[in-house]
N, C-alpha and C positions, 0 to 999 in steps of 0.2 A: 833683726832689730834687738836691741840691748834691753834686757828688762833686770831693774833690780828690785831687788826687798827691802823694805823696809818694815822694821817694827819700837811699837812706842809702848810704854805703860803708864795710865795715869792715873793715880787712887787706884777704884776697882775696876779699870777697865782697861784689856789688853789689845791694841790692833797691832794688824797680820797686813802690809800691804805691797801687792804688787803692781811695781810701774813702771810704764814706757812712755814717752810723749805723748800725748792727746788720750790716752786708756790707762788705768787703771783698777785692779782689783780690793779688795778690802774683810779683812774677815775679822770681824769683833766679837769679844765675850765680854763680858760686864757683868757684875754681881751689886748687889742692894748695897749701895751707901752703908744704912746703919742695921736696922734689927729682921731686918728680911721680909718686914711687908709693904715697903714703900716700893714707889716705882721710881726711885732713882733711876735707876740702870737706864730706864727709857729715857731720860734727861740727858744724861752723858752720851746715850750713844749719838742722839739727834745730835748732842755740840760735834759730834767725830763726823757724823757725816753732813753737817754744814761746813766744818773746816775743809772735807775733800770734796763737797759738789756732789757727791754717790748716789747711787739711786741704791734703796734695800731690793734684793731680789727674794729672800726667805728668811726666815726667823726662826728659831725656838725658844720656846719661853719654858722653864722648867720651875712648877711647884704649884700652891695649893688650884685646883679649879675652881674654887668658891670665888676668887679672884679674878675669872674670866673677864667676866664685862667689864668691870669697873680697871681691868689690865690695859683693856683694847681702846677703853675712852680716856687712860691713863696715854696710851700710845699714842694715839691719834692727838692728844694737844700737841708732846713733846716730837713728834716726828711727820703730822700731816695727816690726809687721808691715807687710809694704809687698803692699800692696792696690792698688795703681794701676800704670799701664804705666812697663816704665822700658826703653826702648831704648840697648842697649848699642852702641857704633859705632867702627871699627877703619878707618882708610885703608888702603886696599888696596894700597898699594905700603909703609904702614908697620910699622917695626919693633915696635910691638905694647908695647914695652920701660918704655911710661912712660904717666900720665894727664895730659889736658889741663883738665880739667873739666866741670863739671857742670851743665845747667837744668834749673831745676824754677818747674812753674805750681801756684800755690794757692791758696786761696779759705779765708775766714773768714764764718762766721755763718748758714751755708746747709748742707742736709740735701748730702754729697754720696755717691751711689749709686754701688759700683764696678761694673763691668763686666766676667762672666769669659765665657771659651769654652775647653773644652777644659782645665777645672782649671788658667788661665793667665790673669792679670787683662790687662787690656786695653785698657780706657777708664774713665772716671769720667760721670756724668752730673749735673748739676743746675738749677736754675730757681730766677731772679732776677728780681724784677718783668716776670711775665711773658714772660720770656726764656727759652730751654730752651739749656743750652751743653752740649755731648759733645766732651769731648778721647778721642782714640785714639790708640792705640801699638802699638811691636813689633807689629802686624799682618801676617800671612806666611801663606803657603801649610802648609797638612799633609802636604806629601809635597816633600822636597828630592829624591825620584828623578823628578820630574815635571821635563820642560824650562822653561827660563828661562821660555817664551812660557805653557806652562799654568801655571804659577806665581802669573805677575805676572794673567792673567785670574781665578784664583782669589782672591788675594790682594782685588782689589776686588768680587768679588762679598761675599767675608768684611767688608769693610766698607760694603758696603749690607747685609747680613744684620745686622750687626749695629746698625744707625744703626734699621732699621727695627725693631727688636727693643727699641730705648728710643722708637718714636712719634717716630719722624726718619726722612729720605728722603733720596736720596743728593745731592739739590738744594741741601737742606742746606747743604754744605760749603761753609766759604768761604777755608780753607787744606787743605795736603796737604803731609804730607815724604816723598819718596820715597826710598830710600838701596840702592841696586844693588852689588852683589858683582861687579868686578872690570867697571864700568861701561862703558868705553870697547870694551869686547868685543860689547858690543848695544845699545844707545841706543836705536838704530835698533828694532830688534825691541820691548824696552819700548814706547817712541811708536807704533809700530802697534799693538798691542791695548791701550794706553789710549785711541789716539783713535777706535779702534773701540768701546768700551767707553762712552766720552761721545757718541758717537754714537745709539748705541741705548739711553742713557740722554734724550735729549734737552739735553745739557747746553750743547749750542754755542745752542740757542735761547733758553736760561735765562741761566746767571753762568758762567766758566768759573773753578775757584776759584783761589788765587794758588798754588804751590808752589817746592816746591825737589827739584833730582832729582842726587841726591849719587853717587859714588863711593868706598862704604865698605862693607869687609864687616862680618859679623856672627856672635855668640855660637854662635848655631846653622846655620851654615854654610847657608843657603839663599841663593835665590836674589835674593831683596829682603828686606826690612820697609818698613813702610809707617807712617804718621802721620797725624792728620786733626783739625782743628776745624770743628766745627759748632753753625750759629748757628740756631736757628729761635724768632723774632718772633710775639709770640701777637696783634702789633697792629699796624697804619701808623706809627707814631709811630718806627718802628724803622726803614733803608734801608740798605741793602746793594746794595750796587757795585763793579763793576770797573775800576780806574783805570789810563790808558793812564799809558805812559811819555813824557816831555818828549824824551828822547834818544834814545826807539830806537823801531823798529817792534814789534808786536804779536809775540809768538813764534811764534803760532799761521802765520805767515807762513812760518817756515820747520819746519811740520810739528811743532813742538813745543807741548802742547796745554796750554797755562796763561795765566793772566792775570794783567801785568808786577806788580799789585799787585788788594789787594781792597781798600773801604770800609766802617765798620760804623758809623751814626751813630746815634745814641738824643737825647732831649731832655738829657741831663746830658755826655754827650760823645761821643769821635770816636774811633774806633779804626783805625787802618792797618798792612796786611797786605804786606808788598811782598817779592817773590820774591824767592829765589837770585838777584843782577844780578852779571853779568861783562862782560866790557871787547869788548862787541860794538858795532857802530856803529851808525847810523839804516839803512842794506840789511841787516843780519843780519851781517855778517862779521865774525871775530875782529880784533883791531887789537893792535899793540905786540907782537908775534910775541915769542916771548923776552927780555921785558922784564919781568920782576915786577911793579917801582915802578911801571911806565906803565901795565900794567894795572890794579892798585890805585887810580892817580889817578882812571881813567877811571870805573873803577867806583863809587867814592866820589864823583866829580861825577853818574852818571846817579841816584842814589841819592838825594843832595840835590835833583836838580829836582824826582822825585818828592815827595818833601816839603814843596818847598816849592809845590808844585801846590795841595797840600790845607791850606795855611797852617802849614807845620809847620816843626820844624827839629833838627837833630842831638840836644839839648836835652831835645827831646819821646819819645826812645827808651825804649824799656822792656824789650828784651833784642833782641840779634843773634848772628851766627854769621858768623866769618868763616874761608872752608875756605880751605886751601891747597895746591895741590900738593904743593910741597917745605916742612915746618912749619919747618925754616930761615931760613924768609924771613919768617918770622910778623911778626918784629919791623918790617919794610914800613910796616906798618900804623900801628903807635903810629909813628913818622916820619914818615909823613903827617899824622896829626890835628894833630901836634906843629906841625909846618912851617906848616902851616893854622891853626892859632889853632880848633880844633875843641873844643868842650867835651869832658869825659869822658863818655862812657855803657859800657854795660854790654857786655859783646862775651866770648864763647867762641869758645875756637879750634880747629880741628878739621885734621886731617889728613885729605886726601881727593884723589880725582880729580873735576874738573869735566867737565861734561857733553862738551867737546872734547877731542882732545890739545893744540890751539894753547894753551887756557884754564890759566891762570894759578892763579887766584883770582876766586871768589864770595864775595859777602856779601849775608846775609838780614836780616829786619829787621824790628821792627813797633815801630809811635809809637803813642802817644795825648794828646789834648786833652779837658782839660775846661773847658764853658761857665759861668760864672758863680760860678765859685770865689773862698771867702770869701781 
């Protein structure tokens, strides 16, 4: 079946959509109308997903948490009861003072199932030609008096309870967002009992999924949330893969347990998954110490080889994230594409600490292609 893309931009709001008769996908980013404490962005999206019918399956909402509630009663006019996970996220060295924006994934034409635990929605679930997809969200521990380390163990056994709980396995997964409260305090600790946790999942034998592992607190002051897609294939026809990076070595190399990017191919097109990338070189080291721009450049080159590994190009984007240490420097970013003759896509900005202190800026990402579009 013929699927194509389409994409639109209106003011501040970018959609990403994919579609066939009767189904369609939808990936939106949206930024505040004027001085970044309104909740526009929730206005424009609801008009985007009443002009397509979509159901929201997960959110991010990126900036101050002072703004929590009064965000979510902001939501709930402009988009209805909000049934699906919406992770709220705050950089941990920021001032809280203002919003940056918002994604949201959605889907038209398909039954979609939410997901609760704990009278707290969570994930969505649904099934597309034989496809089963499960987005999850705001995923956390129940106990913020538990340390970082049982936390973050619980936190994933909660998302294998739950994957298995809609007839999915923690195999499953073929992304993860991780987002750590005051990151640069335990990295280290996190990455031990996740790589212990894929360990006795078998996961270094199977796929290891792609993620991202941020530094931003949160609404409910714990010690992570967590994030996750999962894809399970009811048939061969469907192939999922981990795709290495052109420019750097594996992560796994230096203890960090993900992989640089995933692949999802189906007979109508091509979906790519590519991790959190920052301006580390092909041995693991951080590069351009104290350079914003040069870490930016680096990164936006290791990012395009990947792309264009799997035939793809900036072009093919259908939402990113790009964090920053200091959101100061955000503007970096549009200077590059600019300088570069880079097309527009879609990109949210977020306040955050990267997985180093050297580290500058990450940018996440995911492309798609479709084959034999009219």
């Amino acid at each position: 079946m013929t699927m194509i893309l389409k994409t639109s931009r209106i003011g501040e709001l970018d959609s990403v959509s994919l579609t066939t008769p009767g189904y369609a996908e939808h990936y939106i980013t949206a930024h505040p109308n004027g001085d970044g404490t309104s909740f526009s962005m929730f206005e424009n999206v609801a008009k985007q997903l009443r002009e397509t019918n979509a159901t929201i399956i997960g959110q991010y909402v990126f900036g101050g948490c002072e703004f929590h509630e009064e965000g979510m009663q902001a939501l709930e006019r402009a988009c209805g009861p909000v049934t699906w996970p919406v992770t709220w996220l705050q950089g941990d060295q920021c001032s809280g003072t203002h919003l940056t924006g918002t994604q949201v994934f959605a889907v038209s034409g398909v039954d979609v199932q939410p997901i609760r635990i704990d009278d707290q929605d969570v994930g969505s679930v649904f099934e597309h030609e034989g496809v089963k997809y499960c987005m999850l969200g705001n995923i956390h521990s129940s106990s913020m008096k538990a340390s970082r380390k049982e936390q973050t163990r619980e936190t994933f056994e909660r998302m294998e309870e739950t994957l298995r709980a809609v007839g999915m396995e923690f195999s499953d997964i073929v992304r993860t967002w991780i987002y750590l409260d005051d990151l640069l305090e335990w990295y280290d600790d996190f990455n031990e009992v996740r790589t212990q946790f894929f360990k006795e999942r078998g996961v270094f034998e199977k796929m290891v999924p792609a993620s991202t592992g941020i530094g931003t607190s949160n609404h409910a002051d714990l010690a992570l949330v967590t994030g996750l897609l999962a894809i399970k294939p009811a048939e061969d026809s469907v192939t999922i893969q981990a795709v290495p990076s052109p420019l750097q070595c594996p992560a796994i190399d230096y203890k960090s347990s993900f992989s640089r990017a995933v692949e999802v191919k189906t007979p109508s097109h091509k979906r790519l998954y590519i991790s959190g990338t920052a301006s580390i070189e092909p041995g693991g080291e951080t590069v351009h110490l104290d350079d914003t721009m040069k870490q930016v450049a680096l990164t936006m080159e290791v990012v395009q080889a990947i792309l264009e590994s799997r035939g793809m190009d900036w072009s093919d984007t259908t939402r990113a994230i790009a964090y920053f240490k200091d959101d100061a420097e955000a503007p970096l970013l549009q200077a590059y594409c600019q300088e570069n003759d880079l097309p527009h896509f879609p990109v949210a900005i977020a306040h955050s600490d990267v997985c180093r202190h050297d580290l500058l800026f990450e940018l996440e990402l995911d492309a798609m292609v479709t084959f034999g579009a009219a």
